[in-house]
N, C-alpha and C positions, 0 to 999 in steps of 0.2 A: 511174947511167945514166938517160938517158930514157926515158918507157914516156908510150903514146897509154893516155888512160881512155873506154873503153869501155864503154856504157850503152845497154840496152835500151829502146826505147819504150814510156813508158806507166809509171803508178806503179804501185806492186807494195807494199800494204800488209797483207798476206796472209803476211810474212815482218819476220825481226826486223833493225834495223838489221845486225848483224854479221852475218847470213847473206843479207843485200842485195848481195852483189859481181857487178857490172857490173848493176845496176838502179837506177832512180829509184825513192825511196819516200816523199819525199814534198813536194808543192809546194802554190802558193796562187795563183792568175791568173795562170796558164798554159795553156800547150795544145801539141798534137804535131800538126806540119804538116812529114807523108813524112817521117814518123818522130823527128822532130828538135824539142827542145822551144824556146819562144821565148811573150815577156810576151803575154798578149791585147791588143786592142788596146781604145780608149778610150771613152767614152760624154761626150755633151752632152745635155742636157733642152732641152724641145722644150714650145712652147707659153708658155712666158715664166713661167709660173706652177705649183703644186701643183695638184691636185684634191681637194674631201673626200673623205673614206672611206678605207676599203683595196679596192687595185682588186684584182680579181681575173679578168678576163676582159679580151682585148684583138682584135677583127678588125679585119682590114683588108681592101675590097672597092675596086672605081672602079664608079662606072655609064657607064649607056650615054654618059652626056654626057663621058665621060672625069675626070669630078670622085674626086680620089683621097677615100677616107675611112678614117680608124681609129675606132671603136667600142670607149669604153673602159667597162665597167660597175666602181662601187664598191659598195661596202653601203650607200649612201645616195641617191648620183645615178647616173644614164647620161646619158653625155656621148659626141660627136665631135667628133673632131680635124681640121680641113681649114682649108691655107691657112694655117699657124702659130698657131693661135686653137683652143681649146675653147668647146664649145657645152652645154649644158643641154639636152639633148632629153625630161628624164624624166619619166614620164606620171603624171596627175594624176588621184588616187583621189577626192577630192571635192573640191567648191566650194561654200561657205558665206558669203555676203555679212549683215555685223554691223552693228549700229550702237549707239554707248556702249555698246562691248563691253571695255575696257581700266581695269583697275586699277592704279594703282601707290600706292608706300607711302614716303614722304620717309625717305632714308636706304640704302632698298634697290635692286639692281638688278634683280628680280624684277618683270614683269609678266604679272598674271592676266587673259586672255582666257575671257568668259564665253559660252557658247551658247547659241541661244533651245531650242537640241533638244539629244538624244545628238549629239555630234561623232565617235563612233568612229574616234578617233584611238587605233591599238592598244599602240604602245609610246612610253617616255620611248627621246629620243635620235631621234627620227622626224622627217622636216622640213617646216615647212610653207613657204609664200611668201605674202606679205602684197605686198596690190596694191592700187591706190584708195582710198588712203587720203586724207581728207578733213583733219581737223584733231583735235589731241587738248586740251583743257582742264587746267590746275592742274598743269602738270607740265613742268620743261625740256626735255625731249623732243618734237620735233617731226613731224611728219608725214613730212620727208627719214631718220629714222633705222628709219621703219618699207617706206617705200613702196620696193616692189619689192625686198625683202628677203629673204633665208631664212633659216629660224631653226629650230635644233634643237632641239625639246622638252623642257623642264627636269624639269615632274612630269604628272601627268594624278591632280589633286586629284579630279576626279569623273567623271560620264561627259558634262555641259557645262561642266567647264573643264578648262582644261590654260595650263601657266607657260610663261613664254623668260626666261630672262635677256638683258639688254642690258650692254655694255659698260663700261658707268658707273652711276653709283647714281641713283637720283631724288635732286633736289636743291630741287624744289618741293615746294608742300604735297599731294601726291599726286591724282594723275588720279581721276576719278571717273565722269565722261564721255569720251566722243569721239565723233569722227565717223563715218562710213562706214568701212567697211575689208570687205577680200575674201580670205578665209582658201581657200587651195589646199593641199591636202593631199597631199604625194608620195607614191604607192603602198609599203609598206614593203619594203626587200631581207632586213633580218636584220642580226647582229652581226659587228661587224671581225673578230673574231677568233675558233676555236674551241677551249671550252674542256669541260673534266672536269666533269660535278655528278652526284660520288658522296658517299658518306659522311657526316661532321658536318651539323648542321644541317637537314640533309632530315626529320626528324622519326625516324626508324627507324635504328636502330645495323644498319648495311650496307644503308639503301635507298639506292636509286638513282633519278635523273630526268632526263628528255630532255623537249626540247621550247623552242622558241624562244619559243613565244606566253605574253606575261604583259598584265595587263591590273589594273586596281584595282578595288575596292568602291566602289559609289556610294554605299550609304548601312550603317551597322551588321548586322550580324548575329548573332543569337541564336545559344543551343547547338544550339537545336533548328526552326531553321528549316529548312524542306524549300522554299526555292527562294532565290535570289542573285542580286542585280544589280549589272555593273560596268560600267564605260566602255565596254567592247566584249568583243564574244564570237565577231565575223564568223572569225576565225580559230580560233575551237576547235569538236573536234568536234561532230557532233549527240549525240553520247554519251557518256561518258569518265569522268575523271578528272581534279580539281583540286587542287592542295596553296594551301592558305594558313595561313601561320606552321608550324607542327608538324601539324596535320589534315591528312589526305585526305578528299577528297569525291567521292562520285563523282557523276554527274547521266543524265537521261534524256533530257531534252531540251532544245535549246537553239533561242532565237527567233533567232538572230543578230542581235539589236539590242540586247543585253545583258543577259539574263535566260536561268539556268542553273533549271533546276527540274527535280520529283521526285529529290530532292537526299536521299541516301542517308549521313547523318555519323556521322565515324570511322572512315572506312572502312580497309583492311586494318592495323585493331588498333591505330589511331591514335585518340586522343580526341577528343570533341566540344568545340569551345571557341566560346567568342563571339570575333568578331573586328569592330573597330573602320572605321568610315568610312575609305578611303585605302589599307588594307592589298591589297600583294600578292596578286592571282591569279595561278597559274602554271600552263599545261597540262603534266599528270600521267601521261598516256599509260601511260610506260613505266618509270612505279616500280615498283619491285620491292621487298618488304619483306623483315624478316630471314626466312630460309628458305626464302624465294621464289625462284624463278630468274627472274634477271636478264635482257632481250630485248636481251644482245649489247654490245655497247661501246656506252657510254652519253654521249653531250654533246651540247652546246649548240650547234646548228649555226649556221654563219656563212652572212653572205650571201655568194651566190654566182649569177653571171648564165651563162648559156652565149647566145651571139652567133652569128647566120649572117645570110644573103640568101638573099632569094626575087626573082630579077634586080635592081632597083631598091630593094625595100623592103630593110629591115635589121628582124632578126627579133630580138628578145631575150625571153629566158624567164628567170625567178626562180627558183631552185631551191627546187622547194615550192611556187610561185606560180604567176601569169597569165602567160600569150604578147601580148610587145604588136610591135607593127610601128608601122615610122618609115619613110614616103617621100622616101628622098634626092633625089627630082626633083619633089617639089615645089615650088610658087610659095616662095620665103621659107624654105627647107627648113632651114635651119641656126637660124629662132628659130620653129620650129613644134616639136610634142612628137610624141612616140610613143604614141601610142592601143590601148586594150588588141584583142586579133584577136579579133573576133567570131564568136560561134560554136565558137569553139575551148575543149578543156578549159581548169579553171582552174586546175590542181594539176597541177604536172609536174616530175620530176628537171632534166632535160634534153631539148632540143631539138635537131635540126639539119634539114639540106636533101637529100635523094639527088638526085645527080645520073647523068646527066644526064634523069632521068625525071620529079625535079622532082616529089617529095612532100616534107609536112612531116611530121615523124615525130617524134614525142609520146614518150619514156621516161620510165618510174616516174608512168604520168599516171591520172585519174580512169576508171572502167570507165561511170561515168555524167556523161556530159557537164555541167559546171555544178556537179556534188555533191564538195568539195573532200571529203567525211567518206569519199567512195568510193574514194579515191585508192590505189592497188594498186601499190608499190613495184616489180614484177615484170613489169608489164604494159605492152605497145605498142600505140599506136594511129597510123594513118598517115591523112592528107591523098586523098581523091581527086587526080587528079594535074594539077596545074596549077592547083587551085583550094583556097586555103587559109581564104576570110572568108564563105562562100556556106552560109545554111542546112544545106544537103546535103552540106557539104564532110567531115565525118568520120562520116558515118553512110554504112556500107556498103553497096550494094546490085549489084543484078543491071547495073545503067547506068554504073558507075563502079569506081573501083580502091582505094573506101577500107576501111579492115578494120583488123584489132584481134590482137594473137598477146600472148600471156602467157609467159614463158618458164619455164622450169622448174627451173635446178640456181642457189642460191643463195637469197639472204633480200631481197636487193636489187638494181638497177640501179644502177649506179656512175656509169660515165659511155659514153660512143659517139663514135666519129671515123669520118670519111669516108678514106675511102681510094681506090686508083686504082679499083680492079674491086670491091670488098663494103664495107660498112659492119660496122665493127666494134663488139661492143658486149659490154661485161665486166659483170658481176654480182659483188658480194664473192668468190666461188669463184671462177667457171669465163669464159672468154671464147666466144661467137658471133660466127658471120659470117651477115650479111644480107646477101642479093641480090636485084636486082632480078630480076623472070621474069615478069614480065606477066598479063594476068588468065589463068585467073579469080582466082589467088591472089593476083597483084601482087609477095609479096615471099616468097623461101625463108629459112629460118631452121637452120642448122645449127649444134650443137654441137661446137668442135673444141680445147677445152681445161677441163680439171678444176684444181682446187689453184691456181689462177692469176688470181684475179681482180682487179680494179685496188683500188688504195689511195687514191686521191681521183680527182675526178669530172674536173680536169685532169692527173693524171701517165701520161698516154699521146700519140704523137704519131704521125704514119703517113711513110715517104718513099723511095719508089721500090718502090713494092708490097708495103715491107715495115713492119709496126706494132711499136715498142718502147713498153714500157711499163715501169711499178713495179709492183710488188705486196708483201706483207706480207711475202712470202714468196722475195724477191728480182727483180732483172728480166730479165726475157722480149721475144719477139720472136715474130715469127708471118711465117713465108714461106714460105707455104700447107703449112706443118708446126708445129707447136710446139717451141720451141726454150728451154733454161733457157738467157741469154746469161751467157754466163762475165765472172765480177768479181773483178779483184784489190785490190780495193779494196769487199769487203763485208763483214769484218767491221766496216771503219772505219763504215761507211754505216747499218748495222742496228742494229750494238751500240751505236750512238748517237743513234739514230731517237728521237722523241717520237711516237707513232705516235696521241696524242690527239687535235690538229689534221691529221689525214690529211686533211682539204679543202683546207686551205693546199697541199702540194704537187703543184706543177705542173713538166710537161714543156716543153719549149720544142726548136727545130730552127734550126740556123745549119746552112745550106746550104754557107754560102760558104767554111766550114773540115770541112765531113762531120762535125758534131758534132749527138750531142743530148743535152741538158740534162736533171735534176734539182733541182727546187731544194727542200728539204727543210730542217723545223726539227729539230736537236739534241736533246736530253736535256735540256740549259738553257733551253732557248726556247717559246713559244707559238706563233711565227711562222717564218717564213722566215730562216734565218740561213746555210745552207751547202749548196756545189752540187758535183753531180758529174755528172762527162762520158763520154760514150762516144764515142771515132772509129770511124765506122762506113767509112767510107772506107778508112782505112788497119789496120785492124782485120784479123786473120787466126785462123782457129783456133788458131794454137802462140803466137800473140800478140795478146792484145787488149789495144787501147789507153784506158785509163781513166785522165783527170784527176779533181783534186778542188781546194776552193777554199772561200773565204767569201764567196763572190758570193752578194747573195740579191735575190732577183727574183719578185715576187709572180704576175706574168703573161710573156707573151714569144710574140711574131708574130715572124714568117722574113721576109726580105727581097723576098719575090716581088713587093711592091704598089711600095714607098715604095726600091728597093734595097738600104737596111741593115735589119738586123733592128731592133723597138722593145720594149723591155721596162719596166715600171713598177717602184720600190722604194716600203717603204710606212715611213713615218715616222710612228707613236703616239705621239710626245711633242709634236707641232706642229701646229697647223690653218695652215690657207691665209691666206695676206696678205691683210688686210677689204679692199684697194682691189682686188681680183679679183672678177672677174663669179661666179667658182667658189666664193667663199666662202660660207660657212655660219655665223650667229652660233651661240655658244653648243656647237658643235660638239665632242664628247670622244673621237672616234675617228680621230684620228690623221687624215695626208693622205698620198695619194700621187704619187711625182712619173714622168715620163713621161720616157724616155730613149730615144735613137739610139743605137744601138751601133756598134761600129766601126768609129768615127771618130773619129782623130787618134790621141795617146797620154795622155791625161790623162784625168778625170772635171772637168766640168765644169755645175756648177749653181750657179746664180742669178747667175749672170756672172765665177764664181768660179771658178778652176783650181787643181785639186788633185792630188797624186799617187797615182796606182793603183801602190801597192806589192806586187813581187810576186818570189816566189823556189822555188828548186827543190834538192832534198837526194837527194844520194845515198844510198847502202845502203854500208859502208865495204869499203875494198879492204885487203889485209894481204898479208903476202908468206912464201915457206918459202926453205928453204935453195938450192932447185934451180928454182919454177916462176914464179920473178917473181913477179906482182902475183895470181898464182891458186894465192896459197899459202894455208897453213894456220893460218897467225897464231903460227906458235912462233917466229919472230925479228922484233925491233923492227924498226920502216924510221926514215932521216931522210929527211926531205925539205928538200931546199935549194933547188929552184926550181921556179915553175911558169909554163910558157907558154900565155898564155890565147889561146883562140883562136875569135873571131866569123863565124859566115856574116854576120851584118847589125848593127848598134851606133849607138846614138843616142845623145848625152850618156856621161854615166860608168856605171858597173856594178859593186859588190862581190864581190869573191871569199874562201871562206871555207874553214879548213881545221878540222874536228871533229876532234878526237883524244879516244881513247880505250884504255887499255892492256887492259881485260877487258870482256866484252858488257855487264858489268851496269853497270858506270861511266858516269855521267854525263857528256856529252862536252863538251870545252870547247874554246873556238877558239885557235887558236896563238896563240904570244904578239907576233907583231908584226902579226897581223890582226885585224879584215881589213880586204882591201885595195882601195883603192879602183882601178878598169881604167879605162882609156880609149880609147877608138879607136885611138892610138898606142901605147897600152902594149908592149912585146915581153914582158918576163916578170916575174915578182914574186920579190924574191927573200924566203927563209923561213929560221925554223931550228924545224921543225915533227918531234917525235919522238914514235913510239909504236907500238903493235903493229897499232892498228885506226884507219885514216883516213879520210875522206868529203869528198866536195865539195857545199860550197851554193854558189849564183850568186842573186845579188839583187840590188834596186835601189828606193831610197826616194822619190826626188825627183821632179820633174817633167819633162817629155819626156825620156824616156827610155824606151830600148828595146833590145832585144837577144834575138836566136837564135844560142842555141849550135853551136860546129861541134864540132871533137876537142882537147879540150886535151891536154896532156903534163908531167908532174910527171919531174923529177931526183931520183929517190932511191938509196940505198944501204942494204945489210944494218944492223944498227947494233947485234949483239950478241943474246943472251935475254934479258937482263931488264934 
């Protein structure tokens, strides 16, 4: 007899294939639009080229002049997008004009840049751009292979040199002189990726270390010296702790021009060693030695930018770093840079803009304007209102609306989104909502959730006055109640989490299907590898609708500016094509590329079309003596035919049948499938037997597409065993 298969919207991974009847449990680049599942649709790369780094932030604003822009931040550059072209807007930490500053060695690709002073250039991997360049002596490399270049930092041999490598080797009898040249130094972001640094090698059997800032010795060190000089020290505290090789050290003060002194060695039960010209410094903060308690989950933070406007300007903050602004209506606006905000802290989590009152508002930022050592993880400071670069602008008084609130339940500031009516702002525990309320306070500050606080500084998103988010602890939502949102799809999600790199994942919102996005790394991965969905649209308390998927997407902007949504992928094994304006010599962190989403059916980069391969599995149906297809699994079915049946079909589409005789059997596909449908197909015929069966629907190739309607399978009883 014929029997329609019947399937509920939404995967359901919360149950085991054999007690999956009438549910989908499990797909890859799909999604439920009114209930009904069908392929996503396709992306093209945008901008003709990669960018360096791994991007991790992506806005999109117009100004007043109607000029659209995206804003994309990597760990290395900020760039905008406008007009099909990437721009270089990133601001520029120092400028140091050389001459016969360039070494090279016949045979190597290696060239050493010497400084008349410290260069506090703080890490290898850092980039500088080389400008004006004049002529170089004794060496095949010419003046074109340097001028107007950027180049990512090989070593920082001392605190006046530092290496690049070039492309090719010296081939002459090695440079010795040169001419003029104008060393720019890009502000630093931090590292591609974040990783673990516990255990081995930290010197202590179970210490631990945090801290992004490393730097090198300028010249030896004794066992017993009580002070140390490196390349740079602007990034480490006025106080602290330093690891180098197996030692801790702690210090008391630092000049930030690279000298650490009343230097205290050995410190927590570490021995005093002499260490060698070149070797590693590393800030030590928050080691913990054996017995010690440990300050919490411990790595290596990566770079990460948060992006807004202030009307015209484009604001970007460094997580950790300085607030700089970029005037999009400037003379030449697209080859001018972004200058750091004057007056403004230099040490901050995150940044954004309230509107429509128009403060800028400082999270996880310095309690002493200027003192990055003051910096208070916990603490707000906000902008008088309207005025963000003016002497006066963040120092509170009786004339204006600027002010300061520290908050209270958690260790940290996470991250903060705007929303329709409050600003939301989560802490590792708990979430706040900020309002605006005008003076004398300016903003209220209320507590309205515990146990809930976000997992990195992008995995929350705000849309129709309602905030979704992640947390460690599962995800949530906030509609002016706290709400745990139900997941049938979380042990898949959790028991697979890498929950190391929690700055990597990021939220995202497609409007245009009521979806929002997770894109989180695995158990296997460092990075971004796998995304899950929520239909908030079609979603109901007796049924929420969750996708899931290997799409992975480091960033992700909504449609509102540009009309498709845009998201970046981030590729570590490749840097950017040298004939791009974007390129970086020497560069070792990966690049990322820049996509338009839904549009078309395929993935399409570097002029290249490929197919978005995607499919969807049932949970198996079985049958009893009396209730059809909602039986009990104690008699075989055969199945002799299936009628496939499409609301909408593009090119061909596979159809599959799982069989399996007991839950724990490994299922395998009939033996004349599967089978390939096409727009005309009417039915497939089979000879498909067993006690427990399942439909997959897939498809490999290129333009192709397809949303399922009801299909219907011909079976019969077929015996017990």
């Amino acid at each position: 007899m014929l029997q329609k298969l019947r399937f509920a919207p939404g995967i359901n991974k919360q149950i085991s294939s054999s007690s999956g009847e009438g549910q989908w449990t499990d797909c890859d680049n799909v999604r439920f639009r009114y209930g009904i599942p069908e392929k996503i649709g396709g992306w093209t790369q945008l901008g003709g080229t990669k960018i360096t780094g791994r991007n991790t932030a992506i806005h999109h604003f117009v100004t007043t002049n109607g000029i659209k822009y995206a804003a994309l931040g990597t760990n290395r550059v900020l760039y905008v997008f406008s007009g099909g072209a990437f721009y270089d807007i990133h601001p520029i930490k120092s400028t140091t004009t050389l001459t016969s500053a360039f070494t090279t060695t016949n045979g190597s690709s290696t060239v050493t840049i010497t400084f008349a002073s410290a260069h506090n250039i703080e890490n290898v991997g850092d980039v500088i751009l080389l400008d004006n360049f004049s002529s170089i002596t004794n060496s095949n490399f010419v003046s074109t292979d340097f001028d107007n270049k950027k180049f990512a930092v090989t070593t920082i041999p001392s605190d006046t040199t530092i290496t690049i490598t070039m492309p090719s080797n010296e081939s002459g009898s090695g440079a010795t002189t040169s001419g003029g040249i104008r060393v720019q130094y890009y502000y630093p972001v931090g590292l591609a990726l974040e990783t673990a640094a516990t255990g081995w090698g930290l010197g202590q059997w179970g210490g631990r270390l945090s801290g992004q800032f490393t730097s090198t010795l300028s010249s030896s060190l004794t066992d017993s010296a009580t002070s140390l000089t490196m390349a740079s020290s602007s990034s480490f505290s006025s106080s602290g702790t330093v690891l180098i090789g197996t030692e801790l050290i702690a210090y008391t003060a630092n000049d930030d021009s690279g000298t650490l002194s009343g230097l205290t060695r050995g410190s927590q039960g570490t021995t005093a060693a002499a260490h060698s010209s070149g070797a590693t410094v590393t800030d030590a903060a928050s080691f913990a030695a054996w017995n010690s308690a440990p300050s919490g989950d411990v790595v290596t933070a990566p770079g990460i930018w948060s992006l807004d406007n202030f009307g015209n300007l484009l604001i970007a903050t460094i997580n950790g770093g300085e607030t700089f602004s970029w005037n999009s209506e400037a003379t030449a606006a697209n080859s001018t840079r972004a200058t750091i905000l004057a007056n403004a802290p230099t040490a901050t989590a995150t940044t954004l803009v309230s509107t429509p009152d128009r403060h800028l508002i400082f999270f996880g930022t310095e309690t002493t304007i200027g003192t990055k050592s003051t910096k208070d993880p916990m603490f707000i400071r906000f902008s008088d209102q309207e005025s963000i670069d003016a002497t006066t602008s963040y120092t509170p008084s009786s004339t204006n609306t600027a002010g300061t609130q520290r908050l209270a339940d958690g260790s940290r500031i996470v991250g903060a989104i705007r929303g329709r009516d409050a600003i939301y702002v989560w802490t590792d525990t708990a979430l706040f909502i900020m309002r605006f309320v005008g003076p004398p306070f300016t903003f209220s500050f209320q507590q309205v959730g515990t146990n809930c606080g976000l997992i990195g500084q992008n995995a929350a998103v705000e849309v129709d006055g309602t905030a979704y988010w992640m947390s460690e602890n599962g995800f949530f939502r906030y509609t002016g109640k706290l709400e745990s949102l139900p997941c049938l799809v979380e042990d898949h999600v959790f028991d697979d989490l890498n929950t190391t790199p929690r700055q990597h994942i990021n939220a995202g919102l497609n409007n245009l299907f009521g979806e929002v996005m997770w894109f989180y790394p695995n158990a296997g991965s460092n990075t971004v590898n796998r995304m899950v969905s929520y239909n908030y649209l079609d979603s109901s308390a007796e049924r929420p609708i969750w996708s899931i998927g290997t799409l992975d997407r480091t960033a992700w902007s909504d449609s509102a500016i540009f009309g498709k949504p845009h998201a970046t992928d981030y590729d570590d094994s490749s840097n950017v094509d040298s004939t791009s304006t974007t390129y970086v010599q020497g560069n070792q962190d990966g690049c990322s590329v820049y996509y338009q989403h839904e549009t078309g059916l395929n993935q399409v980069l570097a002029g290249q079309t490929t197919a978005i391969a995607a499919n969807i599995k049932s949970g198996d149906f079985d049958i009893g003596q009396r209730e059809g297809l909602q039986g009990d699994g104690d008699t075989m079915m055969r199945v002799s035919r299936v009628l496939p049946d499409f609301l909408s079909q593009t090119g061909n589409a596979k159809i599959q049948l799982d069989l399996r005789d007991f839950p724990n059997d490994t299922a395998a596909s009939s033996s004349l499938g599967p089978f390939t449908v096409s727009p005309a197909t009417q039915k497939i015929d089979t000879r498909a037997r067993a006690r427990f069966i399942a439909l997959k629907v897939s498809n490999d190739s290129t333009d192709q597409f397809w949303r399922l309607g009801t299909f219907r399978i011909d079976y019969n009883s077929d015996g017990r065993r």
